[in-house]
N, C-alpha and C positions, 0 to 999 in steps of 0.2 A: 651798291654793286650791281652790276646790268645782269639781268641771267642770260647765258645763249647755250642754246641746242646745242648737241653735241657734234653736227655738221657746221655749225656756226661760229664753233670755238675752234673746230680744226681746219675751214677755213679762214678766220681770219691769225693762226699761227701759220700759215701757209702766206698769204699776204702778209704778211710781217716780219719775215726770217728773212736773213740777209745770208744768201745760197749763190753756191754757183751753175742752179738749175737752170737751164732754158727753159724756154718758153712754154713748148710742149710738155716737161716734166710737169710743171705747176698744172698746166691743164690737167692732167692723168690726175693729179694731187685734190686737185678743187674738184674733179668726179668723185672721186670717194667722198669727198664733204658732203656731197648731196645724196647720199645715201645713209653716214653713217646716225643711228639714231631713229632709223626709220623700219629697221626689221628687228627681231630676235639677235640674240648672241650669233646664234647657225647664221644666218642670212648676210649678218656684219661680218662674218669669219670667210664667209664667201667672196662678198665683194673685195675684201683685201687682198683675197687669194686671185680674183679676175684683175685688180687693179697690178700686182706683182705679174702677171704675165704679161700684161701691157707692158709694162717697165722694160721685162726679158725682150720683147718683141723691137721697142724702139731701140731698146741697148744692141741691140744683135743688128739691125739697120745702120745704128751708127757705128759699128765697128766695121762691117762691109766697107760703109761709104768712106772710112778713113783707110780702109783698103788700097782701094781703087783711087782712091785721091793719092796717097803715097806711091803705088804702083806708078799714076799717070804723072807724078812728081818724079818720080826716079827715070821712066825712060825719056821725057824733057833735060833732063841733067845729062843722059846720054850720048845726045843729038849737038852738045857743047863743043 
């Protein structure tokens, strides 16, 4: 049995799960691989906690953009 890090094991369950993440999520996903394993407990509770604001930050982007996309879908429907 192979041994891998424990950034090694949580990226390659990230590369292996079959998600309906985009692109950028996996990216956010595969930053934490390359940290976890490499600090203290404190250090790794950290990074989770910066990796989850990433998260909040793209999430809050794409709900904007799905705003302004239905917005600019609704008054094209208007002009009918």
């Amino acid at each position: 049995m192979q041994e891998l890090s424990a950034g090694e094991a949580w990226e390659k369950a990230v590369d292996e799960s079959d998600t309906n993440l985009n692109k950028e999520d996996i990216n956010i996903l595969l930053m934490l691989s390359k940290m976890l394993g490499q600090t203290d407990l404190e250090g790794q509770v950290s990074q989770i906690e910066i990796t989850r604001r990433v998260f909040r930050q793209t999430n809050k982007r794409g709900t904007e953009m799905k705003k302004i996309k239905t917005k600019n879908y609704t008054v094209d429907l208007d002009l009918l």
